[in-house]
Each structure stands twice: as C-alpha cells, then as structure tokens.
PyMOL Python script that loads the backbone (N, CA, C, O; Angstrom):
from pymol import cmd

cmd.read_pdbstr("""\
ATOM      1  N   UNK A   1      92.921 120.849 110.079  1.00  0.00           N
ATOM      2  CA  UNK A   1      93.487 120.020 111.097  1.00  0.00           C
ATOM      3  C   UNK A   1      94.970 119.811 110.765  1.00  0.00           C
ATOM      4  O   UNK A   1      95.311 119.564 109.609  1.00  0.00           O
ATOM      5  N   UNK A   2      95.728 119.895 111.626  1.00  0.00           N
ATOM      6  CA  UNK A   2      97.105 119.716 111.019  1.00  0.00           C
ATOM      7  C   UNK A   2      97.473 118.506 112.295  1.00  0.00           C
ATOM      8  O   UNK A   2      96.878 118.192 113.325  1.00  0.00           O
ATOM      9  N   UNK A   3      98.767 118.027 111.640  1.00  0.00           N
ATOM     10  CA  UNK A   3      99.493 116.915 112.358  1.00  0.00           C
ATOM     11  C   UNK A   3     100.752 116.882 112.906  1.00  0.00           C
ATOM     12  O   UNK A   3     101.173 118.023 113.094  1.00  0.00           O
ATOM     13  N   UNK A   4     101.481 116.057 113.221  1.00  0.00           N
ATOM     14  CA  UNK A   4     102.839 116.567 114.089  1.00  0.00           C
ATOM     15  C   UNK A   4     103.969 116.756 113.398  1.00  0.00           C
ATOM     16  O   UNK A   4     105.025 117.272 113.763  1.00  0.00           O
ATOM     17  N   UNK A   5     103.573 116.167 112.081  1.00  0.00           N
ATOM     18  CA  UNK A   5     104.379 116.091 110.864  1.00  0.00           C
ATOM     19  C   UNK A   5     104.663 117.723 110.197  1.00  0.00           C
ATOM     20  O   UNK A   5     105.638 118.087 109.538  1.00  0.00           O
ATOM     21  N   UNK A   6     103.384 118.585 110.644  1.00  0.00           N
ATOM     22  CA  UNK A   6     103.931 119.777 110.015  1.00  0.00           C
ATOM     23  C   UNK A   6     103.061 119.827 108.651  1.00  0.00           C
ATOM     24  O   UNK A   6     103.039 120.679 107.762  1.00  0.00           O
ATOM     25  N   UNK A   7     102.363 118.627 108.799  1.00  0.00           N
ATOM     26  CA  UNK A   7     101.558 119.072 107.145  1.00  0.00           C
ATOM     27  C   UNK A   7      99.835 118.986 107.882  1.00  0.00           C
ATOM     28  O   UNK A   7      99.553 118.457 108.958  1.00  0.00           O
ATOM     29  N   UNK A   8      99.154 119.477 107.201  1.00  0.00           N
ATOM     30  CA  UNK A   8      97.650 119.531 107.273  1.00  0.00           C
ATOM     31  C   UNK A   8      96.862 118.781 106.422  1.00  0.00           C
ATOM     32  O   UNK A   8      97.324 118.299 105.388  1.00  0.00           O
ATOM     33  N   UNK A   9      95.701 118.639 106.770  1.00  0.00           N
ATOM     34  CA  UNK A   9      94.455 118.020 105.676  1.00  0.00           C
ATOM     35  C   UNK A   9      93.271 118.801 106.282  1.00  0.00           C
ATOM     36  O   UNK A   9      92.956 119.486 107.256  1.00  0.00           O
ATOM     37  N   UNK A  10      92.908 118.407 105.388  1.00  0.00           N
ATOM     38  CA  UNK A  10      91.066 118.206 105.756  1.00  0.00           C
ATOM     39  C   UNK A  10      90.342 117.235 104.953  1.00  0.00           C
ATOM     40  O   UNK A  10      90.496 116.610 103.904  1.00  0.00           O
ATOM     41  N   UNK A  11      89.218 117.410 106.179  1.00  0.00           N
ATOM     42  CA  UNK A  11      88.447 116.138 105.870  1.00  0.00           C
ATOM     43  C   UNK A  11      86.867 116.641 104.793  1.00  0.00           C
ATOM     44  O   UNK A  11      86.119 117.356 105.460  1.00  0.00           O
ATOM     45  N   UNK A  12      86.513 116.459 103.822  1.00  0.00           N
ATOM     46  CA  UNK A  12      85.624 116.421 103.413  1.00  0.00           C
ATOM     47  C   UNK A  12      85.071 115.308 103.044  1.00  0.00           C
ATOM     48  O   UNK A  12      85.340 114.543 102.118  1.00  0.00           O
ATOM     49  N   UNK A  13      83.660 115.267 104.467  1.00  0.00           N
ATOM     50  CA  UNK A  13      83.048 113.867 103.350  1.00  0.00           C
ATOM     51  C   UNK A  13      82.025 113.702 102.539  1.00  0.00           C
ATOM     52  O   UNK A  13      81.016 114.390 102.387  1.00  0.00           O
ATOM     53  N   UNK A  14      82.397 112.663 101.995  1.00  0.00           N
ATOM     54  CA  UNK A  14      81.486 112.572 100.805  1.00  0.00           C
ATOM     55  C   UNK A  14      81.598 111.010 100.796  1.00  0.00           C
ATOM     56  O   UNK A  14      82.578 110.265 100.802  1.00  0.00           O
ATOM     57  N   UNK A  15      79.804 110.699 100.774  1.00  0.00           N
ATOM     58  CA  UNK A  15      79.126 108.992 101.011  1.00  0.00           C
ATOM     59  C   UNK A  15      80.115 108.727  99.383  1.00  0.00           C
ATOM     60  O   UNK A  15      80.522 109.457  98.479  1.00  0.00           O
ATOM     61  N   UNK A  16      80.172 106.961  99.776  1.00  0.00           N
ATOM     62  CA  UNK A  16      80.765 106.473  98.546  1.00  0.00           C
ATOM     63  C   UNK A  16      79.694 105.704  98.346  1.00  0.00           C
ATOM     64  O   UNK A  16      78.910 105.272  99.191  1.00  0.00           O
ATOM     65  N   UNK A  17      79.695 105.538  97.075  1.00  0.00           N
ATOM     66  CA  UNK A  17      78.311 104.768  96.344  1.00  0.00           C
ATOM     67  C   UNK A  17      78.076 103.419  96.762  1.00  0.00           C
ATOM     68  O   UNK A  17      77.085 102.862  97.235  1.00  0.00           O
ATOM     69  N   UNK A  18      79.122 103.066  96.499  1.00  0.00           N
ATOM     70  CA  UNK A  18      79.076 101.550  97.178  1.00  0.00           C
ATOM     71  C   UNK A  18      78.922 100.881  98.610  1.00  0.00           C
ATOM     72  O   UNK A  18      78.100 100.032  98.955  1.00  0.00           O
ATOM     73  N   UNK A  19      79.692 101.345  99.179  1.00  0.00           N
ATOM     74  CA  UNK A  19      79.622 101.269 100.803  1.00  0.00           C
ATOM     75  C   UNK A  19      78.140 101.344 101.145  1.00  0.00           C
ATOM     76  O   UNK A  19      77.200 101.999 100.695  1.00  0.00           O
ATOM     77  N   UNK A  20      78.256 100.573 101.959  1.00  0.00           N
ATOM     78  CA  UNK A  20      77.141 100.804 103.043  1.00  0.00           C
ATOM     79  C   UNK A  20      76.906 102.065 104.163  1.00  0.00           C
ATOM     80  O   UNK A  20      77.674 102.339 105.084  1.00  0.00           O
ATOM     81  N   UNK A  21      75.516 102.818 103.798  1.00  0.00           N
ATOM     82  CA  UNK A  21      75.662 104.078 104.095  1.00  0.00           C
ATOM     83  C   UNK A  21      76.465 104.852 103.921  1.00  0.00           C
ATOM     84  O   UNK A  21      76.646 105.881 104.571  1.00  0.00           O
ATOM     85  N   UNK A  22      77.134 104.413 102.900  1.00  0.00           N
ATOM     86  CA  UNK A  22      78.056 105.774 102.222  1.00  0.00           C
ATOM     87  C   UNK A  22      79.446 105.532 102.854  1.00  0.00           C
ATOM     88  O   UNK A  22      80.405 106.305 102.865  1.00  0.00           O
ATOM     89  N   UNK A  23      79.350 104.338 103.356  1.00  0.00           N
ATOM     90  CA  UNK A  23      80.740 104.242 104.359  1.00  0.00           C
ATOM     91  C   UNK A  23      82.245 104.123 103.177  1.00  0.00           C
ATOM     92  O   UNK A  23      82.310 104.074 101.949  1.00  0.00           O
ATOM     93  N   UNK A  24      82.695 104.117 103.642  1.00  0.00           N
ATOM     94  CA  UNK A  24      84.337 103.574 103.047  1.00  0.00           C
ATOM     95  C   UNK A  24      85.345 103.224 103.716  1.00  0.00           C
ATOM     96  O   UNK A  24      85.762 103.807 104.716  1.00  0.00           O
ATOM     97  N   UNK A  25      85.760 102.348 103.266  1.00  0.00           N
ATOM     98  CA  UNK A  25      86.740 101.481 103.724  1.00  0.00           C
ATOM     99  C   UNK A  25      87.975 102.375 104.690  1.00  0.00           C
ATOM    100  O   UNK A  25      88.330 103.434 104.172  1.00  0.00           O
ATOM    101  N   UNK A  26      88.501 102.085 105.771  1.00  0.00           N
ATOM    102  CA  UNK A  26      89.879 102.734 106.545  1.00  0.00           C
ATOM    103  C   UNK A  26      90.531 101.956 107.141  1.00  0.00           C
ATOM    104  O   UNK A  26      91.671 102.377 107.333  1.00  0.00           O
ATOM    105  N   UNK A  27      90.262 100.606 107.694  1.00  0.00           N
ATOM    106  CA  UNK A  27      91.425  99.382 108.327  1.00  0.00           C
ATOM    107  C   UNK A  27      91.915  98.424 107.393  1.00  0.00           C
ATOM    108  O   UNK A  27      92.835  97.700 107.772  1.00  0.00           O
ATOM    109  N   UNK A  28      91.402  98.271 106.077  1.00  0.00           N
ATOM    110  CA  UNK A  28      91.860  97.188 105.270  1.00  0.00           C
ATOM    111  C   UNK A  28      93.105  97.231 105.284  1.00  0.00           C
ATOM    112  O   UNK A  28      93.820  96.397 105.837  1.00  0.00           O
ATOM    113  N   UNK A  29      93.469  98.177 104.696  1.00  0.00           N
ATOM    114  CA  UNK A  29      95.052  98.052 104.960  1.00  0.00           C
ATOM    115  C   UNK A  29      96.151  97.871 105.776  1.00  0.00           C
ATOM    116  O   UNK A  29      97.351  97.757 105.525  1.00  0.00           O
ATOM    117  N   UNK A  30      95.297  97.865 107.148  1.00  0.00           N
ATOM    118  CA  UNK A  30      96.607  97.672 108.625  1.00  0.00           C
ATOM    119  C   UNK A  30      96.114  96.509 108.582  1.00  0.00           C
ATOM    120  O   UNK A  30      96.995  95.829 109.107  1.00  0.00           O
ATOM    121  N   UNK A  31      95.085  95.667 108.236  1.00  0.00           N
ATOM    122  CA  UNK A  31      94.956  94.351 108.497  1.00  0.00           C
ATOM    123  C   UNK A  31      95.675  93.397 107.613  1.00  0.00           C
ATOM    124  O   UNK A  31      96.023  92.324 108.105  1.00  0.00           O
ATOM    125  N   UNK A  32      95.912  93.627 106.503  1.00  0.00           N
ATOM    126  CA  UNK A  32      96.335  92.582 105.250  1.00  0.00           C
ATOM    127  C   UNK A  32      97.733  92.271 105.697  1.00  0.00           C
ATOM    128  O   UNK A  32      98.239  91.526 104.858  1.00  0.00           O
ATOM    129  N   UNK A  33      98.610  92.551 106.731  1.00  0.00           N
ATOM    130  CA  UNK A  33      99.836  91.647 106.573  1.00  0.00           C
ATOM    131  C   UNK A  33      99.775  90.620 108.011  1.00  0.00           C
ATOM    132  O   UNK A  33     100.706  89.863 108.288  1.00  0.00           O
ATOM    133  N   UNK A  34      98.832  90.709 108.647  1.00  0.00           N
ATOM    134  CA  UNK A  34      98.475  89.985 109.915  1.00  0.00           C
ATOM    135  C   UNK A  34      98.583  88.393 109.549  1.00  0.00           C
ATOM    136  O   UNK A  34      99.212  87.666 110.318  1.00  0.00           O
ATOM    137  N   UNK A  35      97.942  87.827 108.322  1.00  0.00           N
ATOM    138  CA  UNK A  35      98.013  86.603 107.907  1.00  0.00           C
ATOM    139  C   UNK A  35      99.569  85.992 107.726  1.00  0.00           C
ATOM    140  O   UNK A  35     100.180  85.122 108.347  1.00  0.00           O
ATOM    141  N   UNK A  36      99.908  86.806 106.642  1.00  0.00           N
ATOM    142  CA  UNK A  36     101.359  86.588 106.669  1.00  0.00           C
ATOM    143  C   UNK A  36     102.523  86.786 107.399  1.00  0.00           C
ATOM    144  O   UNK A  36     103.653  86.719 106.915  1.00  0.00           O
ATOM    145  N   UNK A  37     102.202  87.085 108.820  1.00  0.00           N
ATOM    146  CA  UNK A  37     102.970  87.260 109.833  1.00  0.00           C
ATOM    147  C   UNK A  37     102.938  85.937 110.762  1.00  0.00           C
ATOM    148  O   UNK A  37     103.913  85.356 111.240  1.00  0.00           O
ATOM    149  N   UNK A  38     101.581  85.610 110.897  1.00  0.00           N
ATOM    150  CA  UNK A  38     101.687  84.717 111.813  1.00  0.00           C
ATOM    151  C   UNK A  38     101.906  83.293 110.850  1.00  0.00           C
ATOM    152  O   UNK A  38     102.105  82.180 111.338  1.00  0.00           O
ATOM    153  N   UNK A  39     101.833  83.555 109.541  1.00  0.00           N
ATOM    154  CA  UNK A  39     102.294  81.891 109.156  1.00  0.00           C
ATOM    155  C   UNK A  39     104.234  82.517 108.900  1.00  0.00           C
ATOM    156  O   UNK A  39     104.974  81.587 108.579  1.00  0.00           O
ATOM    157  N   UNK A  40     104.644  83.329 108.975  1.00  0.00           N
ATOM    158  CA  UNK A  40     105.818  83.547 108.921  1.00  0.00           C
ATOM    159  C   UNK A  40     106.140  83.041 110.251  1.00  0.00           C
ATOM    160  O   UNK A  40     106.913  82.108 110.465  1.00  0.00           O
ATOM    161  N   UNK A  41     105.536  83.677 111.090  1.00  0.00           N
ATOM    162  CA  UNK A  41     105.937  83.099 112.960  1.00  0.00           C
ATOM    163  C   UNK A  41     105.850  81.389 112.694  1.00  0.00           C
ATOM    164  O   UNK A  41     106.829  80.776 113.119  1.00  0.00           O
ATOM    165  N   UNK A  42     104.951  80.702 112.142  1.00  0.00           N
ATOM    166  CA  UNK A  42     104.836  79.831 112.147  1.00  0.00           C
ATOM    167  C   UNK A  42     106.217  78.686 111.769  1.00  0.00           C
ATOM    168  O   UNK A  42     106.798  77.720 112.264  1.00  0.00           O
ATOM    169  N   UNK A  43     106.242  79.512 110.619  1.00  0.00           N
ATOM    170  CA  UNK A  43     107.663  79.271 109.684  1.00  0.00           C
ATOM    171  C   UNK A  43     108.739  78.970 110.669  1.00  0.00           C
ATOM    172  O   UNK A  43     109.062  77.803 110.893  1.00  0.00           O
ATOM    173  N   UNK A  44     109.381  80.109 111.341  1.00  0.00           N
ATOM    174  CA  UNK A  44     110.064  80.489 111.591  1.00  0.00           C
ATOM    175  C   UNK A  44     110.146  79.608 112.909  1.00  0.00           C
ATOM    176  O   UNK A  44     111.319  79.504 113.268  1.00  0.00           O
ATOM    177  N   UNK A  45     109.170  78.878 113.817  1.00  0.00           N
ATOM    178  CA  UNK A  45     109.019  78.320 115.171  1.00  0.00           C
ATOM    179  C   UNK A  45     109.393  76.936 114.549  1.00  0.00           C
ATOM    180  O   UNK A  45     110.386  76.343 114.969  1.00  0.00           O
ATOM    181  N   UNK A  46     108.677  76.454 113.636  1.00  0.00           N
ATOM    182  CA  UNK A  46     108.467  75.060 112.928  1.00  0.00           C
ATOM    183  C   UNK A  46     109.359  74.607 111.963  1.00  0.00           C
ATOM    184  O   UNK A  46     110.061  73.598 112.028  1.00  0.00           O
ATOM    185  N   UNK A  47     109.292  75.353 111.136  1.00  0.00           N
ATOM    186  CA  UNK A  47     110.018  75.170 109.954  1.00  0.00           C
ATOM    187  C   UNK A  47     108.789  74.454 109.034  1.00  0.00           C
ATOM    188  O   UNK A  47     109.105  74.149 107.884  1.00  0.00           O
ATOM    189  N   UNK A  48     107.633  74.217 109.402  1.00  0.00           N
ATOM    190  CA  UNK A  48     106.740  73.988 108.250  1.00  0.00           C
ATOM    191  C   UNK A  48     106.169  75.428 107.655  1.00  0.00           C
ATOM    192  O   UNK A  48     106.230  76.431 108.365  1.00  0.00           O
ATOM    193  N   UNK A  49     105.653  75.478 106.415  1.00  0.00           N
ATOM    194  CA  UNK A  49     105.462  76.989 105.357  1.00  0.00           C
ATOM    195  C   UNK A  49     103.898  76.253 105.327  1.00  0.00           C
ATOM    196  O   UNK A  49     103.570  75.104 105.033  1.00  0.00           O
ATOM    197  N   UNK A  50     102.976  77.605 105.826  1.00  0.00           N
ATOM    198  CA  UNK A  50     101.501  77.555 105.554  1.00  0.00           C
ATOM    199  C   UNK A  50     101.396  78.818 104.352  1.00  0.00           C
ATOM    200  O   UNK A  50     101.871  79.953 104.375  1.00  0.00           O
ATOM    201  N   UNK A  51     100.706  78.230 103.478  1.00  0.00           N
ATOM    202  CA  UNK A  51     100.681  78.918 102.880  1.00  0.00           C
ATOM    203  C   UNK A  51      99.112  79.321 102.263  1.00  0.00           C
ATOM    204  O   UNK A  51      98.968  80.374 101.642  1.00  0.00           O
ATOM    205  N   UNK A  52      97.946  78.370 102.498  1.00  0.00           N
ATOM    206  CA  UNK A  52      96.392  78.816 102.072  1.00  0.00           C
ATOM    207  C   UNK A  52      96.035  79.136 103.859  1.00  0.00           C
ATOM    208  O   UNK A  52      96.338  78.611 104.930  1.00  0.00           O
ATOM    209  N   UNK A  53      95.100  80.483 103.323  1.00  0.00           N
ATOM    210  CA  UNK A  53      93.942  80.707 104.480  1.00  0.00           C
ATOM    211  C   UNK A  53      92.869  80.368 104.462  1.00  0.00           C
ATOM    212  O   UNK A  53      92.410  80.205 103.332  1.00  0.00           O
ATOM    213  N   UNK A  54      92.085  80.135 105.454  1.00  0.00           N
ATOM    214  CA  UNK A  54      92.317  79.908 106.898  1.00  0.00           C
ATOM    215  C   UNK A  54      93.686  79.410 107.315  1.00  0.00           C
ATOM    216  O   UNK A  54      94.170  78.450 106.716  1.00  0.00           O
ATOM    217  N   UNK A  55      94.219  79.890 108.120  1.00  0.00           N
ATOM    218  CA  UNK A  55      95.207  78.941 108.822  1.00  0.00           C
ATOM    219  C   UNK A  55      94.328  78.693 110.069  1.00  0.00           C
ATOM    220  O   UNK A  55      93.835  79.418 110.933  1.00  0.00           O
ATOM    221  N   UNK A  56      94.339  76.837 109.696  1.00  0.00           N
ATOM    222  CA  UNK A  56      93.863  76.100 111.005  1.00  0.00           C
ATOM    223  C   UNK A  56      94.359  74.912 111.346  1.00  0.00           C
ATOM    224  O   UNK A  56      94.844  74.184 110.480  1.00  0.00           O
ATOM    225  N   UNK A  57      94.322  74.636 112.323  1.00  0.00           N
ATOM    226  CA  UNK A  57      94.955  73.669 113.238  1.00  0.00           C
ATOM    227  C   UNK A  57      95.341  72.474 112.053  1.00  0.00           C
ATOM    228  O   UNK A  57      96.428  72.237 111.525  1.00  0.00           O
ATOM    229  N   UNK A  58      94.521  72.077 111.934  1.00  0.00           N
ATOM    230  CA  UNK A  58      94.673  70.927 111.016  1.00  0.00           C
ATOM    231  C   UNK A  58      95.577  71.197 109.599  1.00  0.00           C
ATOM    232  O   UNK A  58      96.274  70.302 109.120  1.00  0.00           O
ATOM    233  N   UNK A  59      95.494  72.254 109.128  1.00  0.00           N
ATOM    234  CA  UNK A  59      96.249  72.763 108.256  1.00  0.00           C
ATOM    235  C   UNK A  59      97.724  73.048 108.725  1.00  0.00           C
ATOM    236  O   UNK A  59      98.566  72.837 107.852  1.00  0.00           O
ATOM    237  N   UNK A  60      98.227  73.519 110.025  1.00  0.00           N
ATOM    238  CA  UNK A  60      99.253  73.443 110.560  1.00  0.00           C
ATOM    239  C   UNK A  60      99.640  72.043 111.071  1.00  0.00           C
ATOM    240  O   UNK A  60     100.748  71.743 110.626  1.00  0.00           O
ATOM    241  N   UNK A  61      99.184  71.211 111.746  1.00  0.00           N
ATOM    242  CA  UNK A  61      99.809  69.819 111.469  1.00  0.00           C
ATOM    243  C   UNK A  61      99.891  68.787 110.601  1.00  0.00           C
ATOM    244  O   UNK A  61     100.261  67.638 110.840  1.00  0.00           O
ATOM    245  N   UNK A  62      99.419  69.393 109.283  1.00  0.00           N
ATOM    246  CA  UNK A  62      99.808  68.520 107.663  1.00  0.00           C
ATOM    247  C   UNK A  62     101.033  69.060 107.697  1.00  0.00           C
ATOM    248  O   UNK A  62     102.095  68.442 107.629  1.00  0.00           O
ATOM    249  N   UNK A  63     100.879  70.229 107.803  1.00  0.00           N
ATOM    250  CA  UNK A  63     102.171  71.010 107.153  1.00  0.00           C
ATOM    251  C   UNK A  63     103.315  70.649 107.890  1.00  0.00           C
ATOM    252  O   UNK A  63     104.339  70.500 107.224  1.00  0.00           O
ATOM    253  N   UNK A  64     103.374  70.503 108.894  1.00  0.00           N
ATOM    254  CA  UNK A  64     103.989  69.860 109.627  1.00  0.00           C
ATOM    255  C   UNK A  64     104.724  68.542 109.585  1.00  0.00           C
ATOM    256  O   UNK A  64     105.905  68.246 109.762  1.00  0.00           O
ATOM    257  N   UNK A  65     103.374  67.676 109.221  1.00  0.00           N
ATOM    258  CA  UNK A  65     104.109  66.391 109.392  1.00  0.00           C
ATOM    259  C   UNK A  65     104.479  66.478 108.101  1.00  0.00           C
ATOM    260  O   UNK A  65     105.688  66.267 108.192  1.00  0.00           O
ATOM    261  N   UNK A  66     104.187  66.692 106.654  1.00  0.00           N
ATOM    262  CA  UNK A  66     104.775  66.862 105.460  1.00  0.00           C
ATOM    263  C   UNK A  66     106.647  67.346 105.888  1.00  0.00           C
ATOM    264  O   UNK A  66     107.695  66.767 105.600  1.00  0.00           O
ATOM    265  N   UNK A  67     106.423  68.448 106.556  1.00  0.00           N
ATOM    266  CA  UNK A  67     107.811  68.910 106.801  1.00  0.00           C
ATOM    267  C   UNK A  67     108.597  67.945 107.280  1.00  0.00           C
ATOM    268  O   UNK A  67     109.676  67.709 106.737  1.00  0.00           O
ATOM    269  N   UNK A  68     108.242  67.374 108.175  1.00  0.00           N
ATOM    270  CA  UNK A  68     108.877  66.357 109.100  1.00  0.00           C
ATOM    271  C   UNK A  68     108.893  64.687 108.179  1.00  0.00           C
ATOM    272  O   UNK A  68     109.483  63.719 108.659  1.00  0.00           O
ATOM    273  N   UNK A  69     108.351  64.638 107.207  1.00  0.00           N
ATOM    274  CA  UNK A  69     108.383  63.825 106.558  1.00  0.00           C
ATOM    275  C   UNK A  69     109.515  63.717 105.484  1.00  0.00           C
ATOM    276  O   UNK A  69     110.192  62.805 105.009  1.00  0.00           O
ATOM    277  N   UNK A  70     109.382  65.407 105.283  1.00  0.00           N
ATOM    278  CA  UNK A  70     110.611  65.724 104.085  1.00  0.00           C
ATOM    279  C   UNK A  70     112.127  64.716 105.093  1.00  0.00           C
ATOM    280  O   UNK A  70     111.914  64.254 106.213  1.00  0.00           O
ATOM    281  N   UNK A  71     113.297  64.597 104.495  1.00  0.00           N
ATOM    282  CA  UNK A  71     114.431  64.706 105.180  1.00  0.00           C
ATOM    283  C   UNK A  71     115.593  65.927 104.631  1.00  0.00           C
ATOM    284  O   UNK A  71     116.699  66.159 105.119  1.00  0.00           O
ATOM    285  N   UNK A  72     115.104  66.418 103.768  1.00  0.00           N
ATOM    286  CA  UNK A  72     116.002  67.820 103.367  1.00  0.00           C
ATOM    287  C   UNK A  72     115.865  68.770 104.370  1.00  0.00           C
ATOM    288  O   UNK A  72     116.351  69.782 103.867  1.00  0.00           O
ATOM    289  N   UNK A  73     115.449  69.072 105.612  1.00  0.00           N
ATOM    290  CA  UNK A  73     115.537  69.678 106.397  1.00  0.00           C
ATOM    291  C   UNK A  73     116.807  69.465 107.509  1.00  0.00           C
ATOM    292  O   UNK A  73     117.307  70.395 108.142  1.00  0.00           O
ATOM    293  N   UNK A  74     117.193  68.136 107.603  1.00  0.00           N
ATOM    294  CA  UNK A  74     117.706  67.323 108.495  1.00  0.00           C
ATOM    295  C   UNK A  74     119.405  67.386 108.266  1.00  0.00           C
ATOM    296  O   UNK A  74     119.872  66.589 107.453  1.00  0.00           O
ATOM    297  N   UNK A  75     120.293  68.286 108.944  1.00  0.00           N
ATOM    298  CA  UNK A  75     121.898  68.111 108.211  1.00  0.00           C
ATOM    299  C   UNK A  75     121.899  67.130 108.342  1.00  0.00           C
ATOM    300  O   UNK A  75     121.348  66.508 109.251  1.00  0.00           O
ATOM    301  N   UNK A  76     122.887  66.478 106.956  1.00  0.00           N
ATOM    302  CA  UNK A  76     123.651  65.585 107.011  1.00  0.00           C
ATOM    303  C   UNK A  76     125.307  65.449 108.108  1.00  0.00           C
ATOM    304  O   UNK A  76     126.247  66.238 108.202  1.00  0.00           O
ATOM    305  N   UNK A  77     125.081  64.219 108.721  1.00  0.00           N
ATOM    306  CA  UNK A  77     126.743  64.168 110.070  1.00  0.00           C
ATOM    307  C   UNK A  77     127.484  63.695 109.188  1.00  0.00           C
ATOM    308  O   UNK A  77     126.878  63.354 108.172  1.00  0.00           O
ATOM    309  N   UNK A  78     128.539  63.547 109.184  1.00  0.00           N
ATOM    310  CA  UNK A  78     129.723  62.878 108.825  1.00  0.00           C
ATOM    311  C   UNK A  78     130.489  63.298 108.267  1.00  0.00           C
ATOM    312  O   UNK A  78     131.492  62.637 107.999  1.00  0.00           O
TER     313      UNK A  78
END
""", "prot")
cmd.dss("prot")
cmd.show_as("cartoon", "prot")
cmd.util.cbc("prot")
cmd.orient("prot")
C-alpha cells in the first residue's frame, strides 16, 4: 500500500497478547491533548488554570472564584 507521501507500508497483523481479541491500541494518541486544550481554552477565556481531570463544572467555578479572589490578576491604576 503506498501513500501520498511517496513512501509505502504494509500491514501485517498480528493479535497482541494483551488486547482484547488481539486488538491494539490506534486513537490513544490523537486523543491525549484534547484535555489540555480545552482547559487551555479555558485559561485563556477566564484566566482561571484547571488543572485535575475530570474537568467539571464545579471544578471550573472554584477555579474561578479562587482566581477572582486572587487580586494579582487585577492592574494596578495610578
């Protein structure tokens, strides 16, 4: 099978011991930065930093009011 890239593979399979039915793993890796995107979005909308998962509601408005509690966020006028 070749690709647009100009290079080829092939596929030989072979069950992995562990997996279920021999399966093995292929999305883990496009999934693992999804978490840290949306508490970055979060970041970035709010200015509060989530940082344990689950991110849930309630966990986003601690973080929140903590933030909003800080005053180092807040320029100083004068």
């Amino acid at each position: 099978m070749s690709c647009e890239w100009g290079r080829s593979m092939t596929a030989t399979p072979q069950p992995h011991r562990e997996g279920p039915f021999g399966a093995k793993g292929f999305s883990e890796g496009a999934i693992l930065a999804v978490s840290p995107a949306i508490a970055n979005a979060v970041y970035d909308a709010v200015g509060a930093r989530l940082k344990d998962l689950p991110i849930t509601r309630e966990k986003m408005l601690e973080s929140l009011r903590l933030h909003l509690a800080d005053d180092s966020h807040i320029p100083a006028t004068g």
